[in-house]
C-alpha positions in Angstrom: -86.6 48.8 -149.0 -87.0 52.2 -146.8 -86.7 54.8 -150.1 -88.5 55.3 -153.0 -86.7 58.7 -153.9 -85.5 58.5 -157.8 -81.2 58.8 -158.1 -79.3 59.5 -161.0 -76.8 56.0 -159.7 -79.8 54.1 -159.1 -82.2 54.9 -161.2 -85.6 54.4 -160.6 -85.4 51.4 -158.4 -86.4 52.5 -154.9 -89.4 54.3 -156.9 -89.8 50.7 -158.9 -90.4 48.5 -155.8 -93.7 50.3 -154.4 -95.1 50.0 -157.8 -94.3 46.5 -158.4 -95.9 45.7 -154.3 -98.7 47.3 -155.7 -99.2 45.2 -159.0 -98.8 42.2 -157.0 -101.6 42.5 -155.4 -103.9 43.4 -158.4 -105.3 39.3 -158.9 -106.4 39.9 -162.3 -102.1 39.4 -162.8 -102.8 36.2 -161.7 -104.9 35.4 -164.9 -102.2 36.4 -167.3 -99.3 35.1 -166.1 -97.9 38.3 -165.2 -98.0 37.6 -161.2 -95.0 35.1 -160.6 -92.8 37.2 -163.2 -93.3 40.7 -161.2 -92.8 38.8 -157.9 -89.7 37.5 -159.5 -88.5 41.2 -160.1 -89.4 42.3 -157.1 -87.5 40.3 -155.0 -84.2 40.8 -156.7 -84.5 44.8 -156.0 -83.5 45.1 -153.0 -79.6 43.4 -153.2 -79.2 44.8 -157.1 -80.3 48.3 -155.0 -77.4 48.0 -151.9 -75.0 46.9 -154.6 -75.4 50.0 -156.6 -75.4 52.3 -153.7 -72.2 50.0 -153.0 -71.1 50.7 -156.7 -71.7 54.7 -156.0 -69.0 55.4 -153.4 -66.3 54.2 -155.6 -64.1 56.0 -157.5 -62.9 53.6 -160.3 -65.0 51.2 -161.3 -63.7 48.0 -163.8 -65.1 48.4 -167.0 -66.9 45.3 -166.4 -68.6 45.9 -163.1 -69.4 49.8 -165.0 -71.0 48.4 -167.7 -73.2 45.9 -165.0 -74.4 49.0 -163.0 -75.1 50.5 -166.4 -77.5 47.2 -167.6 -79.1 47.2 -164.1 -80.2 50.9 -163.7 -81.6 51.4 -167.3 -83.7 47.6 -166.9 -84.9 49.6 -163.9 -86.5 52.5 -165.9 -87.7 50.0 -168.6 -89.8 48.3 -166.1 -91.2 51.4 -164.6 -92.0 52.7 -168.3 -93.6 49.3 -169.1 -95.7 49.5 -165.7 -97.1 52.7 -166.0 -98.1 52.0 -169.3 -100.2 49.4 -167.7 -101.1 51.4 -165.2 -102.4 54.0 -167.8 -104.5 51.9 -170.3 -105.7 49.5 -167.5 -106.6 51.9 -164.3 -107.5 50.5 -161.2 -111.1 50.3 -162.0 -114.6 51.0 -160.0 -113.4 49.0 -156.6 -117.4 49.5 -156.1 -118.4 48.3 -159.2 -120.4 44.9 -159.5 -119.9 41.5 -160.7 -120.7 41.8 -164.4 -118.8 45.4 -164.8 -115.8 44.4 -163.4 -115.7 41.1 -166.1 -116.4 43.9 -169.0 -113.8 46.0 -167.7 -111.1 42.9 -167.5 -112.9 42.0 -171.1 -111.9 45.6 -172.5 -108.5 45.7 -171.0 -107.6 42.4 -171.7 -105.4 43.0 -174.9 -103.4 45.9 -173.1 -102.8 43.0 -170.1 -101.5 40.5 -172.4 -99.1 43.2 -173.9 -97.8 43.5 -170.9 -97.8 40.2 -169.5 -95.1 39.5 -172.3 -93.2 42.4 -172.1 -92.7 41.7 -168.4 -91.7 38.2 -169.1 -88.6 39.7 -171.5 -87.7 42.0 -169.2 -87.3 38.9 -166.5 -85.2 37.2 -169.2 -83.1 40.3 -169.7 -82.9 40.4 -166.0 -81.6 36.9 -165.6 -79.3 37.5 -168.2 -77.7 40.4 -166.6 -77.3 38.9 -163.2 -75.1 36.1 -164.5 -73.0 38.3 -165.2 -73.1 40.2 -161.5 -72.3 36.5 -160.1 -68.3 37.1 -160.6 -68.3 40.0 -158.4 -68.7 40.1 -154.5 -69.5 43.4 -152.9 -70.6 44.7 -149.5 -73.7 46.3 -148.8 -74.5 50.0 -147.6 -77.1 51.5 -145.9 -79.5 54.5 -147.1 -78.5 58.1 -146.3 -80.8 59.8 -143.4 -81.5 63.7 -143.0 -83.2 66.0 -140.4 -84.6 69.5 -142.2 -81.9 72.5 -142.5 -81.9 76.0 -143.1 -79.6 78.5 -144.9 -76.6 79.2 -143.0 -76.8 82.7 -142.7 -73.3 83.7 -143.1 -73.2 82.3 -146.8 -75.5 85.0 -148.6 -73.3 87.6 -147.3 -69.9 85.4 -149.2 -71.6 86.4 -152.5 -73.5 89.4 -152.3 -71.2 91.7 -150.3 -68.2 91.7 -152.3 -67.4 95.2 -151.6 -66.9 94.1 -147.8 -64.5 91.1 -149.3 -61.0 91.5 -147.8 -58.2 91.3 -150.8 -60.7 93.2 -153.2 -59.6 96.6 -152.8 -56.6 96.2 -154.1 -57.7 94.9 -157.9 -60.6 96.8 -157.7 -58.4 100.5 -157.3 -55.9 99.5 -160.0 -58.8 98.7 -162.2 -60.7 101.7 -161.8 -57.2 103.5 -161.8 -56.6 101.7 -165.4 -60.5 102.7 -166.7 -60.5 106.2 -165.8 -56.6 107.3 -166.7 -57.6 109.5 -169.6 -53.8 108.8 -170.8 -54.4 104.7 -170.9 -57.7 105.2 -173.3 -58.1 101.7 -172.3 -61.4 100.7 -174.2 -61.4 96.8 -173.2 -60.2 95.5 -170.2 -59.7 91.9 -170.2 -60.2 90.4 -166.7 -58.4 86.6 -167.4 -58.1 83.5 -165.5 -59.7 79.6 -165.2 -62.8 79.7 -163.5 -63.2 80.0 -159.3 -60.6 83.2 -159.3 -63.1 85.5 -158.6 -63.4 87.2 -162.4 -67.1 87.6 -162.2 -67.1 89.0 -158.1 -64.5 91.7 -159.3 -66.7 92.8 -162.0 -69.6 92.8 -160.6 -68.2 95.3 -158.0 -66.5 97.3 -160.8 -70.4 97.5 -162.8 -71.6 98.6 -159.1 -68.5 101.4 -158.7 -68.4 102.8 -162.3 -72.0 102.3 -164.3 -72.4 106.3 -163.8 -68.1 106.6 -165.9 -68.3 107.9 -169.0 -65.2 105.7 -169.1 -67.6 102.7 -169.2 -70.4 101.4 -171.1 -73.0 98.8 -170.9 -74.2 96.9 -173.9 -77.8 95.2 -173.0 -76.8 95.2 -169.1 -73.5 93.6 -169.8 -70.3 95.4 -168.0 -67.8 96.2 -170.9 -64.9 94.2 -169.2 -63.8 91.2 -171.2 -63.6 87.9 -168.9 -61.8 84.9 -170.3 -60.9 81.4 -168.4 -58.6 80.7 -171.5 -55.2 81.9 -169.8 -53.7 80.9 -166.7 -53.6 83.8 -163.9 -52.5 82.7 -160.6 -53.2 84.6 -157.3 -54.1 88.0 -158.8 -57.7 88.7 -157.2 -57.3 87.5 -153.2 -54.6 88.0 -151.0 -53.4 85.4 -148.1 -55.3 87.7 -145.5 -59.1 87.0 -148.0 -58.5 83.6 -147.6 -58.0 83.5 -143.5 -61.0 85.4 -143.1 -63.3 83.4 -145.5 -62.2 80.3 -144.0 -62.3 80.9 -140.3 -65.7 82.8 -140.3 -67.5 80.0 -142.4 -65.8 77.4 -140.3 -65.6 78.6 -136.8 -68.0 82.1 -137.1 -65.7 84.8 -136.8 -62.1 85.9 -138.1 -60.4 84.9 -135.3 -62.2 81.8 -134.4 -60.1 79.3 -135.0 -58.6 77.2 -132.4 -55.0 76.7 -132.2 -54.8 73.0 -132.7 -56.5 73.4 -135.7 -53.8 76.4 -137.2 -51.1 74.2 -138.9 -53.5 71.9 -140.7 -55.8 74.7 -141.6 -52.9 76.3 -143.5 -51.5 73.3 -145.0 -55.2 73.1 -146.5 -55.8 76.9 -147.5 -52.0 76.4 -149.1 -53.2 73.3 -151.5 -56.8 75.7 -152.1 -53.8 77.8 -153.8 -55.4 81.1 -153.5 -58.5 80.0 -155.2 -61.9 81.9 -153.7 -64.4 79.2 -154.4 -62.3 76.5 -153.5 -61.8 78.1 -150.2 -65.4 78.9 -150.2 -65.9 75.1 -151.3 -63.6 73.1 -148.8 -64.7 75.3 -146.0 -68.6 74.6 -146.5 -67.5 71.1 -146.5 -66.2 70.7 -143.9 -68.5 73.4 -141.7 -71.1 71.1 -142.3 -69.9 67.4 -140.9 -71.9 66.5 -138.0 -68.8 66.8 -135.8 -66.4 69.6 -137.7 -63.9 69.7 -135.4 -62.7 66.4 -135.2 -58.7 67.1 -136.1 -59.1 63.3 -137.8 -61.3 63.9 -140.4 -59.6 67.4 -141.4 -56.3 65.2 -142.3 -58.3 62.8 -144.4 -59.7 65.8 -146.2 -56.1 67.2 -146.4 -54.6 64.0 -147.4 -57.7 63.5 -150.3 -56.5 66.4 -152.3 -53.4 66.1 -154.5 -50.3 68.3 -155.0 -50.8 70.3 -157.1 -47.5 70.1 -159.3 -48.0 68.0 -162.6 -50.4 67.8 -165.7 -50.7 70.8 -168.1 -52.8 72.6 -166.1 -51.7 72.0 -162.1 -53.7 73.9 -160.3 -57.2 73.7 -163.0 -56.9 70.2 -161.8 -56.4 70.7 -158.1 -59.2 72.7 -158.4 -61.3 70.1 -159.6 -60.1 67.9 -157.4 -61.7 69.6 -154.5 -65.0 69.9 -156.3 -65.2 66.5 -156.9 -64.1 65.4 -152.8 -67.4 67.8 -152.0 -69.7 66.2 -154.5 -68.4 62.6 -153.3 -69.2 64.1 -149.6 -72.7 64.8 -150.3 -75.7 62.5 -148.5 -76.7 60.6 -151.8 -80.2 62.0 -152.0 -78.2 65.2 -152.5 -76.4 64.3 -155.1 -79.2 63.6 -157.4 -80.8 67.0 -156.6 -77.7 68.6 -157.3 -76.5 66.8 -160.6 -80.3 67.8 -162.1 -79.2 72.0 -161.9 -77.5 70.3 -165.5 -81.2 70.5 -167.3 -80.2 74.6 -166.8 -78.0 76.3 -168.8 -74.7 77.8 -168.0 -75.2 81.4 -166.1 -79.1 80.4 -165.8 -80.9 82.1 -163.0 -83.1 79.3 -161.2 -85.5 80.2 -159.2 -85.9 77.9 -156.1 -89.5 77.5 -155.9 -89.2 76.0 -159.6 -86.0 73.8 -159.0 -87.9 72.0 -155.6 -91.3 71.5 -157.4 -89.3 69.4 -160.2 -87.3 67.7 -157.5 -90.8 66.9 -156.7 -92.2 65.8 -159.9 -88.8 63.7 -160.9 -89.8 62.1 -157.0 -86.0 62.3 -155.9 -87.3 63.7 -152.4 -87.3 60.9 -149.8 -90.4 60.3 -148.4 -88.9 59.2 -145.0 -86.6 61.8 -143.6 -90.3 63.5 -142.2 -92.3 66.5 -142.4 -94.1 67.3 -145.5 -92.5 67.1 -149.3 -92.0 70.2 -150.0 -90.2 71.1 -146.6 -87.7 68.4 -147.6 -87.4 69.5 -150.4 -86.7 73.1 -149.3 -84.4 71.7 -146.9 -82.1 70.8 -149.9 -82.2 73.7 -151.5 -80.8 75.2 -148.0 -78.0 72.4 -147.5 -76.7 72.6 -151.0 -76.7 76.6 -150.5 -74.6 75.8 -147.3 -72.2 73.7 -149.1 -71.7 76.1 -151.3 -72.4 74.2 -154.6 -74.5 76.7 -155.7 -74.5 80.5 -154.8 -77.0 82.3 -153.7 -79.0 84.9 -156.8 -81.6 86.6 -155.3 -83.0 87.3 -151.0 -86.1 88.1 -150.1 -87.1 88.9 -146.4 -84.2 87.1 -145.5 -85.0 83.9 -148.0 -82.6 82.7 -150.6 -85.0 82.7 -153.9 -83.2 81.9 -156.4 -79.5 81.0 -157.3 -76.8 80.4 -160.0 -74.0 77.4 -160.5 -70.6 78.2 -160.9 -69.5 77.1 -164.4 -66.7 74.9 -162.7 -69.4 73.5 -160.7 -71.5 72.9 -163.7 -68.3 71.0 -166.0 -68.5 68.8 -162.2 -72.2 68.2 -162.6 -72.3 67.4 -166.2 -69.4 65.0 -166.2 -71.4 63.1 -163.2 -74.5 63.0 -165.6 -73.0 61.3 -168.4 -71.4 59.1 -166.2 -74.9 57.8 -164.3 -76.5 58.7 -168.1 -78.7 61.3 -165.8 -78.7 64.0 -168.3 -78.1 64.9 -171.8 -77.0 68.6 -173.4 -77.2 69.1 -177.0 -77.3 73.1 -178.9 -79.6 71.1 -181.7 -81.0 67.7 -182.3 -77.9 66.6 -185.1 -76.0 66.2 -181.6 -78.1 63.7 -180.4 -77.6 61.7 -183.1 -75.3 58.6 -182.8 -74.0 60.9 -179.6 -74.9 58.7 -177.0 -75.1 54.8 -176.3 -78.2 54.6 -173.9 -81.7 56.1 -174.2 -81.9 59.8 -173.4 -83.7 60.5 -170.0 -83.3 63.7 -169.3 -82.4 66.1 -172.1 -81.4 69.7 -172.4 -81.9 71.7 -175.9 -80.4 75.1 -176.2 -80.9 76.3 -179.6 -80.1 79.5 -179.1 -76.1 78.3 -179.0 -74.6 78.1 -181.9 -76.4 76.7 -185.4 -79.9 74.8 -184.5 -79.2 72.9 -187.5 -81.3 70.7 -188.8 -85.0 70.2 -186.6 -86.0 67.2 -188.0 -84.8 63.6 -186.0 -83.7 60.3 -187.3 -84.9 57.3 -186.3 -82.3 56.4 -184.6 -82.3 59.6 -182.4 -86.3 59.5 -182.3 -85.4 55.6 -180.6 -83.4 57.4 -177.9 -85.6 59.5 -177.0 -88.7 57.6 -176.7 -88.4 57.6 -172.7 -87.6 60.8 -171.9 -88.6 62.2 -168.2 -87.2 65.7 -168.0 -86.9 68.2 -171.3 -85.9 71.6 -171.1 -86.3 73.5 -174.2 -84.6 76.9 -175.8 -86.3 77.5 -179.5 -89.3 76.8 -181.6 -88.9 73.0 -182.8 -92.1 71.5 -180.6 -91.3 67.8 -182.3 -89.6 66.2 -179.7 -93.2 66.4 -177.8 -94.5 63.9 -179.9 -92.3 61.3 -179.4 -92.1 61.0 -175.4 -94.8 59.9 -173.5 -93.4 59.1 -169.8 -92.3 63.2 -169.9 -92.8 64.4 -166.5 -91.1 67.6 -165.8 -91.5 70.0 -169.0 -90.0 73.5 -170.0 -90.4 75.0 -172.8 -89.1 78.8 -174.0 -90.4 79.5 -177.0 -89.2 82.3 -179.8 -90.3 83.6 -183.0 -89.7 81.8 -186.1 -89.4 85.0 -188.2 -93.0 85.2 -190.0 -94.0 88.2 -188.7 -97.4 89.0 -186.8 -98.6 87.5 -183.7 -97.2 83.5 -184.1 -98.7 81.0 -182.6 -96.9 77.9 -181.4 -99.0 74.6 -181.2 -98.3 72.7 -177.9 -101.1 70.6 -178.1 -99.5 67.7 -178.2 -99.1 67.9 -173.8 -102.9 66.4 -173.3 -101.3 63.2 -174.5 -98.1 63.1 -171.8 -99.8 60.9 -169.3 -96.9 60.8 -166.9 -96.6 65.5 -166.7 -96.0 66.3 -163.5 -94.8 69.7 -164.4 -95.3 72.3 -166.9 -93.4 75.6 -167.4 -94.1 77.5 -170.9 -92.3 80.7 -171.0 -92.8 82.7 -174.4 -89.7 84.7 -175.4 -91.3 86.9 -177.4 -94.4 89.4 -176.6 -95.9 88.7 -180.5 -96.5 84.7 -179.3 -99.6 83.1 -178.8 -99.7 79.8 -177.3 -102.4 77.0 -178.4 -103.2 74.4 -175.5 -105.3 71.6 -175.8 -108.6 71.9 -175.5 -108.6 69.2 -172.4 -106.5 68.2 -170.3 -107.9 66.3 -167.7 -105.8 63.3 -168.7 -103.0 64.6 -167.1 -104.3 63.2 -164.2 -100.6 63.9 -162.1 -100.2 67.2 -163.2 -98.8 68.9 -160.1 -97.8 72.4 -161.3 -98.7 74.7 -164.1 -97.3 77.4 -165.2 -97.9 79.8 -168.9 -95.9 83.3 -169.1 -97.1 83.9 -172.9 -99.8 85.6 -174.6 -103.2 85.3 -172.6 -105.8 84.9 -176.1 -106.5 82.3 -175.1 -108.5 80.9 -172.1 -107.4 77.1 -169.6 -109.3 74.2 -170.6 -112.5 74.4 -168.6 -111.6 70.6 -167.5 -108.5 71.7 -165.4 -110.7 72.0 -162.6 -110.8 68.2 -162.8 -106.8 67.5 -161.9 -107.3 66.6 -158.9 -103.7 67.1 -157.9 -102.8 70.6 -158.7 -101.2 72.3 -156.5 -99.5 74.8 -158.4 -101.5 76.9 -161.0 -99.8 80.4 -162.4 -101.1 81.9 -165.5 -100.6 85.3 -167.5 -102.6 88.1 -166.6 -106.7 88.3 -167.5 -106.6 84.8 -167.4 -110.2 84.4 -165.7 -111.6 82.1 -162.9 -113.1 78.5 -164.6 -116.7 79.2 -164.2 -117.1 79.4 -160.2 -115.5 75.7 -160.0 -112.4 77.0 -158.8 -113.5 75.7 -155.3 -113.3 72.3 -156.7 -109.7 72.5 -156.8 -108.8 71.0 -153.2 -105.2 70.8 -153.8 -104.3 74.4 -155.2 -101.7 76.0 -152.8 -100.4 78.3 -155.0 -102.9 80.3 -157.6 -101.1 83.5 -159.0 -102.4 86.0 -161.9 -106.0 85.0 -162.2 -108.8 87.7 -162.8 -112.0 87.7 -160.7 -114.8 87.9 -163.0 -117.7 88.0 -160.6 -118.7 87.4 -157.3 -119.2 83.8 -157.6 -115.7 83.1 -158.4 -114.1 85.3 -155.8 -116.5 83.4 -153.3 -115.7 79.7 -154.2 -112.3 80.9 -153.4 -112.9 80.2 -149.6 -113.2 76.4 -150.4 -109.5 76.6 -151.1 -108.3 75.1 -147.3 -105.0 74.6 -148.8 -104.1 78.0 -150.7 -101.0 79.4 -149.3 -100.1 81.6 -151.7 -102.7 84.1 -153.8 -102.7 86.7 -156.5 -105.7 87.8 -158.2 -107.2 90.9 -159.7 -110.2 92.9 -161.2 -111.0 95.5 -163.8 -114.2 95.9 -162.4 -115.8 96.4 -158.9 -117.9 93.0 -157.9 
């Protein structure tokens, strides 16, 4: 097998095989009977893994062959979970060590290989088991997606964040202020209405820029006093006919009048099933701007021909809408589609920063290793190609750099309804929805208490069971208690608020030194007052790629961080000092942000840094 990129169809099976290669050849297997059974699984990943790729491309599966993929991809993450268990309690061991130390370490270990050795011989019954089943069904095989590095189309920043150059905007936008600033109206709400994609939030957002200075118009907390709703149908208020040429031909062909003439009929017959819509234009026009050969009259037909008329169902063009979001998800490369169904583990209207989203790409390991070039180039890449696809929209520029961006909340209904489909991510306001909600474990979990009643924070066992092999959490509240029941947590985000006591609170979070698998950490506290209580080591967490604390600085890292050997990320509050002068230690670090110098020592063991690309430090007092 060529990958070993994570999916959200797949699972963790390209990941899976290099792991099981690798246990093969440990020969103390051999003495437990564990050899021939993880040879066994090993061999049958590679077909079970082309007939889910097979399995992904469809768009109606039989129950039957559904519930198959379904079996197939969560075995896959129970054998990964049961091998880095055994990876964790057994280690590789001292390859220098000597006769008589390697027998005490097999000796001590023994028990933990035994455990194993059984568990591994279920999972090959379960196995069996579940491809008896797979024998009714015949499917073809499919390659694995390839991809070259690719920047941000240029021409797509300026599609979100110069509306007041948008043709078809003028027109709204003077009857609006017209409305707000008619003393004789005394209009004091102004309800902009309509599903989402019509362009609601663009019109506002010019109307904030125009009018913050009115003393027509108020801001509560930042937010324009305009009231948006998607709960009534509006059709073709916001863009005219002439907005939609323009948008199409200049992300398509580069310029408004671009467009070649045998391409004119079957460009309109498209832009008149888009229906007027902005980001379906916007959508359907990145898709097909960015096929390897765009102007092949062929494939525009298929694309016309793959979206329905838009003429029955209680809601005709909501659903053609959708409709078009779903073709350009189903278009993506599939390594794509797995980075783009994880922007679900953010909330709706959630600014994400890029340099955060690619660094848990990272730590989930859904960046193939063989497209080239290093990992976080890749990664980067995907940021860029998702950005000229427009599924997500550009937030923030920097010198010409997108850094951060938003998802539509149409996209977002997409993405979520693809993740509990593939099982790929779960969204709950408190943890009573998680119970009896879902029928697989949880593997990804979203918690947004600050939606609604938190209800109650303490979990049943049967929720508790679900949640035992979590990899991703994203957290909104106070409730820490879902901490203790994950191990395998790799990617980690926590906000934390106030509980109400009063005084400086502190929030125990402790309970990370024992997540073995943490690749990434985030802990953002929501509230100045909060002080935040790490463990006092933490040089078990021995993959720990990227650290990050915005919170309270009382108190200072864990002297043994200088010890995670694969750190590359480290950003802390500010005063946090320097570990002792060991900082140099620290081989990996390319990104160290926030520290204070403390003497000279410290400030010269930064030169052993070869890696540091990025720095930001600072003293109180001269050195």
């Amino acid at each position: 097998m060529a990958e070993t990129a994570v999916s959200a169809s797949k699972g963790v099976i390209g990941a899976l095989f290099e792991k099981l290669t690798k246990l093969v050849e440990d020969k103390c297997t051999n003495l437990v009977g564990m050899s021939k059974n993880i040879v066994f699984l090993k061999d049958e990943l590679p077909t079970m893994s082309a007939l889910l790729e097979k399995l992904e491309d469809a768009d109606e599966l039989d129950p039957v062959v559904k519930a198959w993929r379904n079996q197939v991809r969560e075995m896959a993450y129970d054998i990964e979970d049961c091998i880095d268990d055994f990876v964790h309690h057994v280690g590789g061991g001292d390859v220098e060590a000597g006769f008589i130390d390697k027998v005490s370490h097999f000796l001590r270990t023994l028990r933990a290989r035994l455990e194993t050795a059984e568990h591994i011989k279920d999972l090959k019954i379960q196995l069996i088991e579940i491809n008896e089943r797979r024998k009714r069904y015949k499917f073809n095989l499919d390659g694995t997606p390839s991809s070259s590095f690719v920047a941000i189309d240029p021409r797509l920043p300026a599609l979100y964040s110069e509306a007041a150059n948008l043709v078809g905007i003028e027109g709204p936008r003077e009857q609006v202020i017209k409305w707000l600033t008619d003393a004789d109206q005394q209009i004091m709400v102004l309800p902009i209405v309509g599903f989402g994609g019509l362009g609601k939030t663009t019109l506002a957002k010019e109307l904030k820029t125009l009018l913050t200075t009115s003393e027509h118009i108020y801001s509560i907390e930042g937010t324009f006093l305009l009231l948006m709703t998607c709960g009534m149908h509006l059709h073709g208020i916001l863009f005219g006919l002439f907005f939609q040429k323009m948008a199409w031909a200049v992300e398509i062909f580069g310029s408004e009048d671009g467009c070649p003439s045998q391409f004119r009929e079957i460009s309109a017959q498209i832009l008149k099933k888009c229906s007027g819509l902005p980001l379906a234009i916007i959508t359907i026009a990145s898709l097909l701007a960015n096929q390897p050969a765009p102007h092949k009259k062929e494939y525009w037909e298929s694309i016309r021909n793959s979206i329905g008329t838009w003429g029955s169902g209680t809601n005709p063009t909501l659903e053609g809408m959708r409709q078009i979001l779903h073709l350009s998800y189903k278009d993506l490369p599939r390594h794509l589609r797995t980075c783009f169904l994880y922007l679900g583990i953010y909330p709706e209207d959630f600014t994400i920063k890029k340099d955060d989203l690619i660094r848990q790409w990272l730590a989930e390991g859904f960046v193939y290793h063989f497209h080239g070039g290093s990992s976080d180039e890749v990664a980067k890449s995907y940021f860029n190609e998702l950005i000229n696809r427009s599924l997500i929209q550009p937030e923030e520029t920097k010198y010409g750099e997108v850094v951060s961006c938003r998802v539509h909340d149409m996209m977002l209904d997409l993405i979520l309804s693809r993740c509990a489909e593939d099982n790929f991510i779960c969204v709950a306001y408190n943890l009573e929805e998680l119970s009896g909600k879902h029928e697989f474990k949880v593997r990804r979990l979203l918690v947004d208490s600050r939606v609604g009643d938190s209800g109650d924070t303490k979990i049943s066992r049967t929720t508790a069971r679900r949640l035992l092999q979590l990899r991703s959490l994203q957290l909104f509240g106070v409730s820490l208690s879902l901490l203790s029941l994950s191990k395998y947590i790799r990617v980690l985000i926590l906000h934390l608020g106030k509980t109400g006591t009063g005084g400086n609170e502190r929030v125990d979070v402790t309970a990370i030194g024992q997540l073995f698998q943490l690749r990434y950490l985030k802990i953002v506290s929501l509230h100045h007052a909060l002080v935040i209580e790490l463990p006092t080591e933490i040089q078990g967490l021995q993959y720990l790629s990227t650290l990050e604390i915005d919170c309270t600085n009382e108190n200072s890292l864990p002297s043994d961080i200088v010890h995670l050997s694969r750190l590359s990320h480290l950003i802390v509050p500010s005063g946090i000092g320097l570990p002792d002068g060991k900082i140099g230690s620290m081989k990996s670090l390319c990104t160290l942000q926030k520290f204070e110098i403390l003497d000279i020592k410290s400030a010269i063991s930064l030169g052993e840094l070869t890696n540091l690309k990025d720095l930001e430090l600072y003293s109180k007092q001269a050195l």
